[in-house]
C-alpha positions in Angstrom: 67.1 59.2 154.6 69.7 60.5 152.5 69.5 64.4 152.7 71.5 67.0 151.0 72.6 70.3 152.7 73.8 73.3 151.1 74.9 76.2 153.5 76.6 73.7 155.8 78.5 75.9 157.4 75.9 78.9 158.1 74.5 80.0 160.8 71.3 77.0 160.0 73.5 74.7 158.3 75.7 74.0 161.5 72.4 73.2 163.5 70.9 71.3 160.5 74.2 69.0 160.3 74.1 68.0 164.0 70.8 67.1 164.1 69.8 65.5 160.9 72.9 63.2 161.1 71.4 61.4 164.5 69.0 59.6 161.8 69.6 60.1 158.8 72.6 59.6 155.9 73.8 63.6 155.5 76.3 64.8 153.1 76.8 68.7 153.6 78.7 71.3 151.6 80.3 74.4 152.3 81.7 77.5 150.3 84.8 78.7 152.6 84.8 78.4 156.7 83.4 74.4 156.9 82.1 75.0 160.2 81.4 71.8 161.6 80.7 70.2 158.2 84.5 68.4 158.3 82.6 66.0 161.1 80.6 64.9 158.4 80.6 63.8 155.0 80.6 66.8 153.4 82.2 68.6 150.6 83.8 72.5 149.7 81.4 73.2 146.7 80.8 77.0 145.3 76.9 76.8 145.0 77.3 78.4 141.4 79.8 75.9 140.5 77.2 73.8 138.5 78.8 70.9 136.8 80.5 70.3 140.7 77.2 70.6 142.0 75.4 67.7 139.7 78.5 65.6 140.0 78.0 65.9 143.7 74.5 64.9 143.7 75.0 62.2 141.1 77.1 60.2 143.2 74.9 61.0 146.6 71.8 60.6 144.9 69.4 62.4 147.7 66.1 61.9 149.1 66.0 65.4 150.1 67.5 68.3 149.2 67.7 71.2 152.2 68.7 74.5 150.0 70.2 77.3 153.3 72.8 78.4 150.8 72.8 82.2 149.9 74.1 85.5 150.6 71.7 86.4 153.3 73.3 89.7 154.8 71.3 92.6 153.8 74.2 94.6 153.9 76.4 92.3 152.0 74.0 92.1 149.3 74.1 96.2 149.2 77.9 95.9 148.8 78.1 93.3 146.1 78.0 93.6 142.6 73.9 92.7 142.0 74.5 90.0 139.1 76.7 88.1 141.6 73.7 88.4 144.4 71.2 87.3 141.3 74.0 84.7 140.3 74.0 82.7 143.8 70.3 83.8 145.2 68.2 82.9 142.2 70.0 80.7 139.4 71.7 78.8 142.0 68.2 77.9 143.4 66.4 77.3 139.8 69.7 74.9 139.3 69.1 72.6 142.5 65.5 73.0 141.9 66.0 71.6 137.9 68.4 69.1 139.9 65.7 67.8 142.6 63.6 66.8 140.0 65.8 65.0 137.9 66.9 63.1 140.7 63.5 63.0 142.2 64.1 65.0 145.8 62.4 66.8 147.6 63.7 70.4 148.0 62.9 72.2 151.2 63.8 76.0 150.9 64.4 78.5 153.1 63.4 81.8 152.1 62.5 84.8 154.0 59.4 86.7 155.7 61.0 89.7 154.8 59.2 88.7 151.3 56.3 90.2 153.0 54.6 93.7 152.5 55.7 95.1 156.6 53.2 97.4 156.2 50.2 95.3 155.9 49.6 94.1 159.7 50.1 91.7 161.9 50.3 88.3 162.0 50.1 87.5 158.2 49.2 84.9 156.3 50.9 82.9 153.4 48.6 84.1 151.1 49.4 88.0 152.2 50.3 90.2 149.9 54.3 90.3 148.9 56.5 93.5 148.2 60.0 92.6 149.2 61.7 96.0 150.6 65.4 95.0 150.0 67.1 93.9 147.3 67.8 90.5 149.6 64.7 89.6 149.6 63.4 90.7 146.1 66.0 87.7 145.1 64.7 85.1 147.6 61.3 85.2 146.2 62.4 85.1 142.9 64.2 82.3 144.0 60.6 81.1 145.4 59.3 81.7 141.9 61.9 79.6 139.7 61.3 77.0 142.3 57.5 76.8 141.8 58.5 77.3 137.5 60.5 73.7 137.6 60.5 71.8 140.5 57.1 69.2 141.7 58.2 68.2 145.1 59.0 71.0 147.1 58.3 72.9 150.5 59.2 76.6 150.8 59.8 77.8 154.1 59.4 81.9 154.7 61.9 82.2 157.4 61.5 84.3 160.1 64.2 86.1 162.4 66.7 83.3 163.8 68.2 83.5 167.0 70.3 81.9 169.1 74.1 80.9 169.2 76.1 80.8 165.6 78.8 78.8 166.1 82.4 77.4 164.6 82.2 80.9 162.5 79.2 81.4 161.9 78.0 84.6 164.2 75.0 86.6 164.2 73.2 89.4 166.3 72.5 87.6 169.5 76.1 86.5 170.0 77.1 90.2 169.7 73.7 90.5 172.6 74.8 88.2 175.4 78.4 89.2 175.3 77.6 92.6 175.8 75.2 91.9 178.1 77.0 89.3 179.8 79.9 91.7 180.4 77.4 95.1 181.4 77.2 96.5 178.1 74.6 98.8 176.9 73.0 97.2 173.8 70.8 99.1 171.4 67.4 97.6 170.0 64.4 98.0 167.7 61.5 98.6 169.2 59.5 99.4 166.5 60.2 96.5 163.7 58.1 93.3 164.7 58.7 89.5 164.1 58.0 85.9 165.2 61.5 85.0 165.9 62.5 81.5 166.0 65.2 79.7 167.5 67.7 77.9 165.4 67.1 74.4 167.6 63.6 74.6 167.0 64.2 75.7 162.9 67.0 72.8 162.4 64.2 70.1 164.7 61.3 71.4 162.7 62.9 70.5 159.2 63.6 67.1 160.6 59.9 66.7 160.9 59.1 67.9 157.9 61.9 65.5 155.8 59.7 62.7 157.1 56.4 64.5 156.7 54.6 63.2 153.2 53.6 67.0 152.0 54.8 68.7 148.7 54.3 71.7 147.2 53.5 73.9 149.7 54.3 77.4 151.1 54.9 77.9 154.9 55.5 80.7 157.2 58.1 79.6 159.1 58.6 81.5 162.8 57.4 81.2 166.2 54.0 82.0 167.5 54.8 85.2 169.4 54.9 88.7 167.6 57.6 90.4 169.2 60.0 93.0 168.6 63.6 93.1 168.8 63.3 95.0 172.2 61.2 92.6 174.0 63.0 89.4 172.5 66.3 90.9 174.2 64.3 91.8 177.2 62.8 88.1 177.4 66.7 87.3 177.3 67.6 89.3 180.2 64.9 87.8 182.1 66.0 84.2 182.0 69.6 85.0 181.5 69.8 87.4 184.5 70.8 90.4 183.0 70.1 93.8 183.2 67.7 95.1 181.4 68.7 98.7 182.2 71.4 97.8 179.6 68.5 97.9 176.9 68.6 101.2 174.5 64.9 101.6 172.7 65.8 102.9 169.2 64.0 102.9 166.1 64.5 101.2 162.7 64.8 104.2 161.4 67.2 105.7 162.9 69.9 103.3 160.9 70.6 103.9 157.5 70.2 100.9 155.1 67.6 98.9 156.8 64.8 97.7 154.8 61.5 99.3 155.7 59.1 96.4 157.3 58.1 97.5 160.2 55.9 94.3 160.6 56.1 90.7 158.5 55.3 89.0 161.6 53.6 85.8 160.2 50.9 83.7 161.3 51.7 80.1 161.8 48.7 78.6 162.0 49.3 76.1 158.9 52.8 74.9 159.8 50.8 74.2 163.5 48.5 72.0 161.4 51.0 70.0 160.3 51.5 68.2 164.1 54.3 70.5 164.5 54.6 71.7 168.1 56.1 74.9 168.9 57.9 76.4 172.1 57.7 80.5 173.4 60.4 82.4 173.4 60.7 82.0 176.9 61.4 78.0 176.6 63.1 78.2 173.5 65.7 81.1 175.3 65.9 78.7 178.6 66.8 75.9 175.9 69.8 78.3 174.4 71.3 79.3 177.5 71.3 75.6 178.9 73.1 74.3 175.7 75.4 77.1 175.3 79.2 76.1 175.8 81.2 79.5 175.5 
């Protein structure tokens, strides 16, 4: 299939590129670093750059459309002006989704559990109840919602806590983990905020399935099938790592300033399950990490 990536050269993208290109025709674009993208056909495109955008597809002309693109850092988004955030987040996302339909693709997009209400239990549902606590994720469900306004082919993907290795660039909290762990440094963890974490193999192998799997228009929590917290994921890592887990430092979400209160948008998987899509513990998917990681 021909398949479109935006994001290229995020922490997804990277993962996405190597291995969607095994079987299928990829072109992927990136805003600044490329990552690995330059080992494909790929492109630097600013997301908001729209006539550069429709050009790009024009000549491509994709089956799919896979929409990682956006400024994810919570922080970031608290340091950036808002109508830049709205700018890239949500009319961005309307654009590709106005774009899929004209060129008739499907548009998989990844939003975000933290769309969630983390105050409503455990486990929940796609049909729980949604109060974004950050500013981050008010804009990916808007994106969500200017999807749903324009698009007739799409899957939406509420994406839960990544982990595993960022790479060419692209870093993220578990890098900063194993180093410090690696090299018998304390590391400090929630032990209070709870997730279903998935590993960025399984996230990129998943959305292979699902570019081949005949479904449209549908919502899907996208995580693992354990509801852990940030404590116990590290801890898990220790375990099949070898570190120590003396090193781990309980603290509590809010103890730091800035973080988004949601305590719990762990997410039931039950419907992406039904779908034939198998999914590995924490416990195989870390084993998995730590056999392909090449520092």
């Amino acid at each position: 299939m021909r398949i479109f990536i935006t994001g290229g050269s995020g922490l997804l993208g990277q993962y996405l590129n190597t291995l969607l290109s095994v079987d299928n025709e990829i072109f992927t674009i990136f805003n600044s670093k490329p990552g690995n993208c330059n080992n494909y056909d790929s492109a630097k495109a600013d997301i908001t750059d729209y006539n550069r955008i429709h050009s790009l597809l024009n000549e491509f002309k994709p089956e799919v459309i896979i929409h990682t693109a956006a400024i994810s850092s919570v922080q970031m988004v608290d340091k950036l002006p808002s109508k830049f955030v709205y700018e890239v987040n949500v009319n961005a996302t309307r654009n590709l989704a106005e774009l899929s339909s004209a060129f008739n693709s499907k548009l998989i997009y990844t939003s975000t559990d933290l769309v969630y209400a983390g105050y409503r239990g455990s486990m929940l549902t796609e049909d729980s109840k949604l109060i974004p606590a950050s500013f981050y994720a008010e804009t990916k469900l808007m994106g969500e919602e200017k999807i749903k306004e324009v698009s007739d082919n799409y899957v939406i993907l509420r994406t839960g806590l990544l982990y595993g290795f960022g790479t060419n660039g692209a870093v993220n909290h578990f890098n900063y983990l194993y180093q410090n762990l690696k090299n018998n440094k304390p590391v400090k963890l929630f032990y209070d905020q709870y997730r279903t974490p998935l590993s960025l193999w399984e996230a990129a192998r998943i959305i292979s399935s699902l570019v081949n799997m005949n479904i449209q228009n549908e919502i899907l929590n996208f995580g693992g099938k354990e509801r852990v917290s940030r404590l116990e994921l590290c801890r898990q890592l220790c375990l099949v790592a070898g570190f120590d887990c003396s090193l781990l430092e309980e603290i509590s979400m809010y103890d730091i300033p800035g973080i988004p209160d949601a305590a719990d948008v762990s997410m039931n998987t039950d419907k992406l399950q039904s779908l034939g899509i198998t999914l590995k513990n924490i416990n195989e998917s870390l084993k998995e990490i730590i056999e392909k990681y090449i520092p």
